[in-house]
LUMTORGU-427656 format. One record per residue (C-alpha): x, y, z. Coordinates in Angstrom, 3 decimals. Layout:
REM residues N
<pt X="X" Y="Y" Z="Z"/>
...
REM end
This chain:
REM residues 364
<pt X="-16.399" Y="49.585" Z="-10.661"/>
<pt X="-15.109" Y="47.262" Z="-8.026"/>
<pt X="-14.767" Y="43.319" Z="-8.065"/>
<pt X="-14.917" Y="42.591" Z="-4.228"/>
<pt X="-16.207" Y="38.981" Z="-3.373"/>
<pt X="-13.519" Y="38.132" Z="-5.993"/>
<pt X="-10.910" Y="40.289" Z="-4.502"/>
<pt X="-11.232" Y="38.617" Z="-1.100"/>
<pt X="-11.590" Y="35.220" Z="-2.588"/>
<pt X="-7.931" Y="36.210" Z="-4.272"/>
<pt X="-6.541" Y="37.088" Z="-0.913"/>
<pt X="-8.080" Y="34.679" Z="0.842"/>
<pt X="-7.379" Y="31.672" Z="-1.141"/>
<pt X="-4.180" Y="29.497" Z="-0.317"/>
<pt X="-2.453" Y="27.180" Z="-2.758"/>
<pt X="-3.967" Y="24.146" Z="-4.184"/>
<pt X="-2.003" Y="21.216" Z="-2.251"/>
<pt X="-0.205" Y="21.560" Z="0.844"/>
<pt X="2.869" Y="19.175" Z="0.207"/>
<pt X="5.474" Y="20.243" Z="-1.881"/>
<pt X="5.742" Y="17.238" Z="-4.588"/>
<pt X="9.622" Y="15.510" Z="-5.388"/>
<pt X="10.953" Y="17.806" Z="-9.128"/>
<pt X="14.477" Y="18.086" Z="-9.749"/>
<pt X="17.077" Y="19.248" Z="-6.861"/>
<pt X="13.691" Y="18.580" Z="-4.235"/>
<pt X="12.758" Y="15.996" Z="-2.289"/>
<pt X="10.770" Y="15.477" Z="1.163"/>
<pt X="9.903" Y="19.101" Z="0.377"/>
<pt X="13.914" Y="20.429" Z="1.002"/>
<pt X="15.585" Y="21.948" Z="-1.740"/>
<pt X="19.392" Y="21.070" Z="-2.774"/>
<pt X="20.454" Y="24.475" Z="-4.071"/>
<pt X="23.345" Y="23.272" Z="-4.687"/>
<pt X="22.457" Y="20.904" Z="-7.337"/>
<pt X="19.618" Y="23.657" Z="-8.832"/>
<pt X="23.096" Y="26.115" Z="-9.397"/>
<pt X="24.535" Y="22.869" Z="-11.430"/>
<pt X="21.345" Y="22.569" Z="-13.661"/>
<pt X="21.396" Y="26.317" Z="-14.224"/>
<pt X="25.186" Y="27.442" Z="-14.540"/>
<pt X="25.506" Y="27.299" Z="-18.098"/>
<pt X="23.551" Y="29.103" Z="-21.037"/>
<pt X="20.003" Y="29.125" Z="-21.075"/>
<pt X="20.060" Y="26.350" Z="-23.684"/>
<pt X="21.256" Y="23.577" Z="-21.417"/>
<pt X="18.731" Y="24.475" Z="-18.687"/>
<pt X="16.239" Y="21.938" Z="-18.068"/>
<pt X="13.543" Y="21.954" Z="-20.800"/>
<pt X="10.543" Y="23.655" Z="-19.339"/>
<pt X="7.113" Y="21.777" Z="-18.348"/>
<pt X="5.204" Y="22.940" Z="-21.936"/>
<pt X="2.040" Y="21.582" Z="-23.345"/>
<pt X="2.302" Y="19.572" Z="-26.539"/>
<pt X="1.943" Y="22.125" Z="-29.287"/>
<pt X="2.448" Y="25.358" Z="-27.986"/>
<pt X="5.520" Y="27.141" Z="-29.269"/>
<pt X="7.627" Y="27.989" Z="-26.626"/>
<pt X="10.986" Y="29.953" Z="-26.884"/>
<pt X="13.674" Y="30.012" Z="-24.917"/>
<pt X="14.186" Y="33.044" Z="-22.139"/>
<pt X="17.026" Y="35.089" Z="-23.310"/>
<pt X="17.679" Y="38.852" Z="-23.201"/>
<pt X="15.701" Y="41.370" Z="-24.498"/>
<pt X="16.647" Y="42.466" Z="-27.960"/>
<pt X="18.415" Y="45.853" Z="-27.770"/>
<pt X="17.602" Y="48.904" Z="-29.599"/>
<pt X="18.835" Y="49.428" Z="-33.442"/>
<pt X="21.065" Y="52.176" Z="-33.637"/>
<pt X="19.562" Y="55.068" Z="-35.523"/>
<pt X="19.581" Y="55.031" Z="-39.451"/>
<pt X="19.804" Y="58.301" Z="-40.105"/>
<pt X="19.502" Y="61.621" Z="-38.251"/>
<pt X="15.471" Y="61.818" Z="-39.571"/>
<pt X="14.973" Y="58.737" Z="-37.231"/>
<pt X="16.552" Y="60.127" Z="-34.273"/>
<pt X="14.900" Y="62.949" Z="-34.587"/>
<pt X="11.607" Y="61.100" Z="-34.363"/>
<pt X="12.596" Y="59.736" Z="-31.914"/>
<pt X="13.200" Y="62.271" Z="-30.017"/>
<pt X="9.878" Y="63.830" Z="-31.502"/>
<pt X="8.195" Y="61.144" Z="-30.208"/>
<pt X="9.423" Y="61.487" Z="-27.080"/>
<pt X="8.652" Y="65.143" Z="-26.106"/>
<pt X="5.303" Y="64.370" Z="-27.425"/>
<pt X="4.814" Y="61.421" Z="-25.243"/>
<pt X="5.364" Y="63.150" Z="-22.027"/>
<pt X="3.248" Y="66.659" Z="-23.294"/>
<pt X="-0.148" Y="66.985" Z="-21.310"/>
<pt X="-1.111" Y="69.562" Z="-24.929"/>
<pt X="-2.060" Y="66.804" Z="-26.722"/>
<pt X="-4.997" Y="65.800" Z="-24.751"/>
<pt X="-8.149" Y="68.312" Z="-25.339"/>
<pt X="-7.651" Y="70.145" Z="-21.977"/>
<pt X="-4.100" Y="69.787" Z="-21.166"/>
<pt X="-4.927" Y="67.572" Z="-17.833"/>
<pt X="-3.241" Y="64.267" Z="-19.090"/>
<pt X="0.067" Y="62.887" Z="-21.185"/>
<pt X="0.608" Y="59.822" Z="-22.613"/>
<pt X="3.220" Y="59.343" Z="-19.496"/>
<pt X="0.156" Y="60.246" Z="-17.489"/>
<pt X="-0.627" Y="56.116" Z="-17.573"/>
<pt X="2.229" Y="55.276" Z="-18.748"/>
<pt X="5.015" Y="56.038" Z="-16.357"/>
<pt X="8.584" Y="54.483" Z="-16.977"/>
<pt X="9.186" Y="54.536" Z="-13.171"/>
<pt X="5.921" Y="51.507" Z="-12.899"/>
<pt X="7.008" Y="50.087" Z="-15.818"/>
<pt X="5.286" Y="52.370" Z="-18.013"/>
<pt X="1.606" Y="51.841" Z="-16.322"/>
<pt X="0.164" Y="53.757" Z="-14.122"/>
<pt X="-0.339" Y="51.815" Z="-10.499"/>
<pt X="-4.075" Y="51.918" Z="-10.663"/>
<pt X="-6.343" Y="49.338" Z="-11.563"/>
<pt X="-8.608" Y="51.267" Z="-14.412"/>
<pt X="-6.892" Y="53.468" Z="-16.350"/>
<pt X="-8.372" Y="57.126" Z="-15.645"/>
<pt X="-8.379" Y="59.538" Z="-18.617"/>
<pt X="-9.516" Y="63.325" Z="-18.317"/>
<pt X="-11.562" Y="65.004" Z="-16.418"/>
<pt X="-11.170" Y="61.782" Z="-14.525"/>
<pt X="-13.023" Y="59.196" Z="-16.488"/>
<pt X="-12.338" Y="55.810" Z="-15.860"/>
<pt X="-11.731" Y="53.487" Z="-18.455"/>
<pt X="-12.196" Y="49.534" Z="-18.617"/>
<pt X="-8.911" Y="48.117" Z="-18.037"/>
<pt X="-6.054" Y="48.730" Z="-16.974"/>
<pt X="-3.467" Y="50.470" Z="-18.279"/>
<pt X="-1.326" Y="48.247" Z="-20.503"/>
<pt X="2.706" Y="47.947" Z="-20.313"/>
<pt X="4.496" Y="48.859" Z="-23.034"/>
<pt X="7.692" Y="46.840" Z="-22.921"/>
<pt X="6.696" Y="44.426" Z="-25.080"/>
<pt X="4.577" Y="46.830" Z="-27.702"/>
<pt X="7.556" Y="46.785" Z="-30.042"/>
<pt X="7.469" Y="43.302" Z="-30.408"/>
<pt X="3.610" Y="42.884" Z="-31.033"/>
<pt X="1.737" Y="41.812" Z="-34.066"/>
<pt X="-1.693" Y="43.084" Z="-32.035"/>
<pt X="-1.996" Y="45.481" Z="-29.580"/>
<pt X="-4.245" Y="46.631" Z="-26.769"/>
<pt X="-5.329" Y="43.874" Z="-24.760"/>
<pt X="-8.534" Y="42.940" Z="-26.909"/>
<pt X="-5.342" Y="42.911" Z="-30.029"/>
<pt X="-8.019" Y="45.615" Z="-32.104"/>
<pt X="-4.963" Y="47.255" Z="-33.403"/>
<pt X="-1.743" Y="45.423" Z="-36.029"/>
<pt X="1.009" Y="48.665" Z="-35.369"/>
<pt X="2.403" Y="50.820" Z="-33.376"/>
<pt X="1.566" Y="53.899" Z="-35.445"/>
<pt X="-2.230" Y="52.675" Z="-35.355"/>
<pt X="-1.975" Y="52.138" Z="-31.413"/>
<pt X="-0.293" Y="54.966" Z="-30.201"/>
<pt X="-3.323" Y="57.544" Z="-31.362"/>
<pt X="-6.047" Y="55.306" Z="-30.303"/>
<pt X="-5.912" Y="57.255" Z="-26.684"/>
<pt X="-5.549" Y="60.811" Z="-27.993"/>
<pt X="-8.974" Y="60.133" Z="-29.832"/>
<pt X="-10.863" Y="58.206" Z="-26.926"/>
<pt X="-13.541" Y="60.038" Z="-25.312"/>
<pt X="-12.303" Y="58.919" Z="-21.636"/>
<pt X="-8.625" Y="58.897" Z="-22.333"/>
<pt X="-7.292" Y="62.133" Z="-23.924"/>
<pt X="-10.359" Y="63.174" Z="-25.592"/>
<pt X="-9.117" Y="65.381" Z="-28.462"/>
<pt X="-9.693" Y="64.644" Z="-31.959"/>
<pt X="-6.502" Y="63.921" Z="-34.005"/>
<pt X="-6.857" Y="67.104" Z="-36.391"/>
<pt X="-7.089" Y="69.243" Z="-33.484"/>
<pt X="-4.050" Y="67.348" Z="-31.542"/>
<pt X="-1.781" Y="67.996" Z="-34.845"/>
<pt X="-3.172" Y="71.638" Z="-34.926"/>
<pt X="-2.020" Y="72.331" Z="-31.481"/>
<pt X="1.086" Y="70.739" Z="-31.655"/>
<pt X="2.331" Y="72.414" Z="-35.015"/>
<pt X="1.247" Y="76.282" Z="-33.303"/>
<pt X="3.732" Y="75.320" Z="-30.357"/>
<pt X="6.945" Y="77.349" Z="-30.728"/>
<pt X="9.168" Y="74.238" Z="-28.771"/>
<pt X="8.655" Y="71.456" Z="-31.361"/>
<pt X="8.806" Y="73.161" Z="-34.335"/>
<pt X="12.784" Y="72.362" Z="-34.323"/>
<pt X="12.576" Y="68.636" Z="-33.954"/>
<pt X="9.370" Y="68.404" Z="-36.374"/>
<pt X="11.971" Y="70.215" Z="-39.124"/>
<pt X="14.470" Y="67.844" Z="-37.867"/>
<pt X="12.592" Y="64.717" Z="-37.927"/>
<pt X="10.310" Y="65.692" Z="-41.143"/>
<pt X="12.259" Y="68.753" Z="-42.958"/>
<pt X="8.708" Y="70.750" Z="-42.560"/>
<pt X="7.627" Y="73.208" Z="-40.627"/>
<pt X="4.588" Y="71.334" Z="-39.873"/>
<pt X="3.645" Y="67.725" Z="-38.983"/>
<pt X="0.694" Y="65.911" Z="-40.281"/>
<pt X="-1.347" Y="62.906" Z="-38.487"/>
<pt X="0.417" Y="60.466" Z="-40.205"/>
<pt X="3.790" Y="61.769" Z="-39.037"/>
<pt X="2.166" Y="62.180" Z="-35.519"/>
<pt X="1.703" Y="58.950" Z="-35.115"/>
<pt X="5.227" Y="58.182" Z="-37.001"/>
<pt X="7.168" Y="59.713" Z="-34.303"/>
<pt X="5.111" Y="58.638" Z="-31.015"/>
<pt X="5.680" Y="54.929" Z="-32.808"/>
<pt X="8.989" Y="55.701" Z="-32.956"/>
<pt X="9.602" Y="56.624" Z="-29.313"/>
<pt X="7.714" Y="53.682" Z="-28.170"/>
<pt X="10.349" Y="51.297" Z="-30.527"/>
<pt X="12.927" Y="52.653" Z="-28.602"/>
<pt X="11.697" Y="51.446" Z="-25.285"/>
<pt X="13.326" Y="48.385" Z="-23.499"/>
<pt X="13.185" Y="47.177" Z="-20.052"/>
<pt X="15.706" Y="48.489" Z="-17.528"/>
<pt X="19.238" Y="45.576" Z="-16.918"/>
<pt X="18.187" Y="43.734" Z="-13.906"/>
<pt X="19.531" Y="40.915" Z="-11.424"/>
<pt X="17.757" Y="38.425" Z="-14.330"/>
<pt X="19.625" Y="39.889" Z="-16.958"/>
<pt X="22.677" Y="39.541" Z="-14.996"/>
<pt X="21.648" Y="35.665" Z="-14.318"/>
<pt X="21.059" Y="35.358" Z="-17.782"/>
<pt X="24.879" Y="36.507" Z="-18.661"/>
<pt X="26.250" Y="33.819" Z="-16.939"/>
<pt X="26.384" Y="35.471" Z="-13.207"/>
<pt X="25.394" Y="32.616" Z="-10.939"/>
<pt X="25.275" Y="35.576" Z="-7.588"/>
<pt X="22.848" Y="37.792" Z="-9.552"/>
<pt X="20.394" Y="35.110" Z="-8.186"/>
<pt X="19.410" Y="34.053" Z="-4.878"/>
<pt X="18.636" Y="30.414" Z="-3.903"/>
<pt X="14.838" Y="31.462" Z="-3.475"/>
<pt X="15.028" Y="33.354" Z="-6.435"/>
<pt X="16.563" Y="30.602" Z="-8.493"/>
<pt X="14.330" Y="27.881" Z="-6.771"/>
<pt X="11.424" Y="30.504" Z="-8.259"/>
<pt X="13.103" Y="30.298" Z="-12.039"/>
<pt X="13.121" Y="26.518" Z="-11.706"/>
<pt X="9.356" Y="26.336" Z="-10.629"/>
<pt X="8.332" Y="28.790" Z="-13.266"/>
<pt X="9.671" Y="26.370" Z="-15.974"/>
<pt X="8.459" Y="23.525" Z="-14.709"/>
<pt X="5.779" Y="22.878" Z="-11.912"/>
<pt X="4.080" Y="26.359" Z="-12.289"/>
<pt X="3.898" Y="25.729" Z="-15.774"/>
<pt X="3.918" Y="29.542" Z="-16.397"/>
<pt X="6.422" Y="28.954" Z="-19.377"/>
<pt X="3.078" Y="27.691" Z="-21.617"/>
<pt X="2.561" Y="31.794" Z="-22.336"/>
<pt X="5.095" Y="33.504" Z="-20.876"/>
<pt X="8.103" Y="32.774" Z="-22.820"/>
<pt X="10.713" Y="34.223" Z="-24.851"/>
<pt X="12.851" Y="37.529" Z="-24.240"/>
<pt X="9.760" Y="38.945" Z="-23.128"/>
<pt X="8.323" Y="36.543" Z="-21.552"/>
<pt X="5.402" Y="36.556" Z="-23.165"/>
<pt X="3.618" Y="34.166" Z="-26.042"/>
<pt X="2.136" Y="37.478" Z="-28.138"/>
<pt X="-1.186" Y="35.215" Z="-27.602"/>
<pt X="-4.916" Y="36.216" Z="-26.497"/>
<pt X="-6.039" Y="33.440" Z="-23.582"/>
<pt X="-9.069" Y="33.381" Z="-21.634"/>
<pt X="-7.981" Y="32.812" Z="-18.229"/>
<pt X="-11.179" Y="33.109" Z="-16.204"/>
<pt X="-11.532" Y="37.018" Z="-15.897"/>
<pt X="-13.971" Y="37.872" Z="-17.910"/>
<pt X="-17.144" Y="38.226" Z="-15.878"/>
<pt X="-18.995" Y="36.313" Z="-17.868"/>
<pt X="-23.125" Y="37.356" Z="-17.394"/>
<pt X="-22.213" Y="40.258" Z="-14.253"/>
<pt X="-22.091" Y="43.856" Z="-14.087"/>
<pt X="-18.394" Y="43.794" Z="-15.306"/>
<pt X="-18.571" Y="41.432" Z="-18.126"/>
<pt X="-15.723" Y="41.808" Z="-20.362"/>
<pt X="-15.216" Y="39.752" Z="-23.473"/>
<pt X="-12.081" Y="41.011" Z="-24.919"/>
<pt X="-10.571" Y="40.174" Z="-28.181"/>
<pt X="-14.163" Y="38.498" Z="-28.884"/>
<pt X="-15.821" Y="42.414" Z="-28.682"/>
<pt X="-13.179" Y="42.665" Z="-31.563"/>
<pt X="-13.576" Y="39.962" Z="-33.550"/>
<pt X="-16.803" Y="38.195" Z="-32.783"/>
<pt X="-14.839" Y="35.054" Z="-33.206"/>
<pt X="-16.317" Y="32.283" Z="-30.798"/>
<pt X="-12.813" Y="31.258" Z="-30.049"/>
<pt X="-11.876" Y="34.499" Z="-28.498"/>
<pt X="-14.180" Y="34.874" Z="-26.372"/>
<pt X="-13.111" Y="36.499" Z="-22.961"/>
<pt X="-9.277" Y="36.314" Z="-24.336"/>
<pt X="-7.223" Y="38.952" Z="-23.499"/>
<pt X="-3.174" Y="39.765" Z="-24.411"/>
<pt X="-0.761" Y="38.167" Z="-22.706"/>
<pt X="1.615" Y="40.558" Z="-21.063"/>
<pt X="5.274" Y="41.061" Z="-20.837"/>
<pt X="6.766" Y="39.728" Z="-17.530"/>
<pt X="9.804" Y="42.509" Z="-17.703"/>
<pt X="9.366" Y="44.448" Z="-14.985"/>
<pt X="5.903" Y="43.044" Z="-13.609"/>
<pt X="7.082" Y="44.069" Z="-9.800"/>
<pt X="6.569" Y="47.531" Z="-10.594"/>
<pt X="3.397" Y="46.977" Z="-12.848"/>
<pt X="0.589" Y="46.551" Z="-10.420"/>
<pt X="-2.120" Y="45.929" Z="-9.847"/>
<pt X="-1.921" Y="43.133" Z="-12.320"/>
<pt X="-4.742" Y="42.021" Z="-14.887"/>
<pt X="-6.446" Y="43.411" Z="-17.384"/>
<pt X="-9.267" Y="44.714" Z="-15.196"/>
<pt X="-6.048" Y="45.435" Z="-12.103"/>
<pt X="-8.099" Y="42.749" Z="-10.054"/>
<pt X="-4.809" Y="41.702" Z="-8.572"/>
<pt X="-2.917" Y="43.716" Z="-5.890"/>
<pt X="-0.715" Y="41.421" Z="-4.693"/>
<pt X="1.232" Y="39.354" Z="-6.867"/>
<pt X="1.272" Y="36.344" Z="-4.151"/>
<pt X="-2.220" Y="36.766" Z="-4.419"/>
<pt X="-2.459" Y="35.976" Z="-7.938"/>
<pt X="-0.287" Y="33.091" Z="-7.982"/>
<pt X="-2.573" Y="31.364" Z="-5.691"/>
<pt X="-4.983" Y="31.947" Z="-7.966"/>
<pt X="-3.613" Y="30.330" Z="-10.903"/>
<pt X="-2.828" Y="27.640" Z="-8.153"/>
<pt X="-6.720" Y="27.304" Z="-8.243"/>
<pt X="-7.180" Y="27.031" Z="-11.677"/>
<pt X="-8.581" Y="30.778" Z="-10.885"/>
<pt X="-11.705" Y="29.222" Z="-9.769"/>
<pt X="-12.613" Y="27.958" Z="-13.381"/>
<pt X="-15.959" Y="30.253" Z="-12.684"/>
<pt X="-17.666" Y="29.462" Z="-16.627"/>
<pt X="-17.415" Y="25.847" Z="-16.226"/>
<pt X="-20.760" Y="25.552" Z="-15.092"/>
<pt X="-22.011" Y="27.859" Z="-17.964"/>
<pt X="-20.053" Y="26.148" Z="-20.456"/>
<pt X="-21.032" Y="22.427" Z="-19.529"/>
<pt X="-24.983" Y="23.878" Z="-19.446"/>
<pt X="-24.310" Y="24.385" Z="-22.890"/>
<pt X="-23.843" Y="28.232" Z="-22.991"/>
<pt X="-22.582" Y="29.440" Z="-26.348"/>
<pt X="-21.273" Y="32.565" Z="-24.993"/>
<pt X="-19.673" Y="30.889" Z="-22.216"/>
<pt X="-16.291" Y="31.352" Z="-22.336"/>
<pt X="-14.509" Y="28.576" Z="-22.034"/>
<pt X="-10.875" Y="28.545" Z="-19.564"/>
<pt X="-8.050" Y="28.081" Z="-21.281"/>
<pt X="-6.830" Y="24.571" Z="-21.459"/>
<pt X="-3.555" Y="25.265" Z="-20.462"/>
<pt X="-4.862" Y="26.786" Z="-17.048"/>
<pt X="-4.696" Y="23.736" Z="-14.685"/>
<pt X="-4.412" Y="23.290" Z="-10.817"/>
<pt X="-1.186" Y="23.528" Z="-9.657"/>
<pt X="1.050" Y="21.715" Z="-6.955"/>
<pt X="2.226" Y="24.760" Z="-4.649"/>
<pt X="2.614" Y="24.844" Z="-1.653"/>
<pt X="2.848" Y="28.619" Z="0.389"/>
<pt X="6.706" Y="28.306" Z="0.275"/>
<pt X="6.575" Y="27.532" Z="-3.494"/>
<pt X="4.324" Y="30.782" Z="-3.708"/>
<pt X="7.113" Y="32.775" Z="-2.328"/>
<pt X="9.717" Y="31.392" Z="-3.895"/>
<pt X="8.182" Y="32.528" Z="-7.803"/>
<pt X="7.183" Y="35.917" Z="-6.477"/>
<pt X="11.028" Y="36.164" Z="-5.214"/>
<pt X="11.846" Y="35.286" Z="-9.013"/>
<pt X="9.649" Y="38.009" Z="-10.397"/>
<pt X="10.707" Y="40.334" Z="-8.392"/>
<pt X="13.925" Y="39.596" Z="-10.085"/>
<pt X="12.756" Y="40.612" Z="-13.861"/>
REM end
């Protein structure tokens, strides 16, 4: 599968405008980082109010929620159930691939490759999904076909190009291995575990998972230094001129929402339609999930479809509106069209503005 007259478009395209327009703390194009520290040295409250559309429910960035201590020993041992389990090839029908396989904590638990790649070395649609935000998710996947964890987390062990192995035959395999039988008594007082509990424990791990402290986190505490004046000029154009706080919001930063963006390939050889293959809902069509923004340096190739290698790249894409390329469909009147999200717009960036907000991500 391969996407390259987009691809070079991506690289090739620059930002929409040239001059940098006057916002707060910039004017004649020169920033006064001395007045952006004054509008961000206090709590993230009494920052300036982010450029929002009216009606979408934004919440304010703030650390990431930490993990619940333990309830009782059972859950721990789940836990750590879950966890041995995650990172065991055994439960895929030939031993060749883990859940950790794709999702790798080091790349922000993806896998660096566009389309994730199951056994035998079958290539999926998309790409494979990060999982810091899973915990926090009412829907899951990025087409949202799933409403929990414990539903989501055996959806690969099952799939014919992910791990292949049908779920009574994963449990079988699992309860005839000598090494878990200790934390299945543990975490279930039983010998044996059934699918249900499977799924219980893998859930379980995945709960536990939270995004590694970084120089954000720091800012976020009150640590002015954590930050560096392109880095900070970066936060300031992510909440207002890049408008990026419209779905990427929150501790997460992200909205929890499906949005069609302009990557669905609507009428080509990749066409994908996303939560609309799920629902058959005309409002979803080509929607997809949008994605945590903790750790999104070490998450590429970004996308559901891993278009994206280059996160500079990308933003000059949403610059462009990412080439609105159904609005000719949709204003001949095509049902199916999908239409781009309203709150994808042309942007004001210039190259320097660019660099500054993938500074800033680099940050979370």
């Amino acid at each position: 599968m391969t996407f390259k007259p987009l691809l070079i478009l991506l690289l090739a395209a620059g930002p929409a405008l040239a001059a940098a327009p006057d916002i707060a703390c910039r004017s004649n194009g020169s920033w006064d980082n001395a007045c952006l520290r004054r509008l961000y040295q206090g709590a993230p409250g009494s920052w300036p109010k982010p450029q929002v559309d009216t009606g979408v429910a934004w919440q304010e960035m703030a650390p990431v929620p930490a993990v619940a201590p333990a309830a009782s020993p059972r859950q721990a041992a789940r836990v750590a159930l879950g966890r041995a389990l995650f990172f065991d090839p055994r439960l895929s029908a030939k031993g060749q691939v883990s859940c950790a396989s794709c999702h790798q904590p080091e790349k922000s638990f993806t896998d660096g490759k566009p389309l994730a790649v199951g056994e035998d070395q079958l290539m999926g649609r998309r790409r494979t999904p990060p999982l810091f935000a899973a915990p926090f998710a009412a829907k899951l996947f990025w087409d949202g076909r799933v409403d929990s964890l414990e539903a989501q987390v055996v959806g690969p062990i099952a799939n014919p190009v992910e791990m292949n192995h049908p779920i009574t035959a994963a449990v079988a395999r699992i309860n005839g291995l000598e090494e878990h039988r200790s934390l299945i008594r543990a975490a279930f007082a039983a010998p044996a575990l059934d699918e249900a509990q499977l799924a219980w424990a893998l859930a379980d791990f995945v709960r536990s998972l939270r995004p590694p402290a970084t120089a954000f986190d720091r800012f976020l505490a009150g640590r002015q230094e954590a930050l560096s004046d392109k880095e900070l000029q970066g936060l300031h154009l992510f909440r207002t001129q890049a408008r990026c706080m419209n779905c990427h919001n929150g501790p997460l930063l992200t909205d929890h929402g499906f949005h069609h963006i302009g990557l669905s390939f609507y009428g080509r050889r990749n066409q994908d339609l996303g939560r609309f293959e799920v629902t058959r809902e005309k409002a979803d069509l080509g929607t997809f999930r949008t994605p945590s923004l903790r750790g999104v340096a070490q998450a590429g190739p970004w996308m559901h479809n891993g278009i994206f290698p280059d996160l500079k790249g990308l933003l000059r894409m949403y610059g462009n509106a990412m080439g609105n390329p159904t609005a000719k469909a949709v204003a001949a009147g095509d049902p199916y069209a999908p239409p781009l999200s309203p709150l994808i717009r042309k942007l004001e960036l210039n190259e320097a503005d660019v660099e500054a907000l993938a500074a800033f991500l680099q940050t979370l």
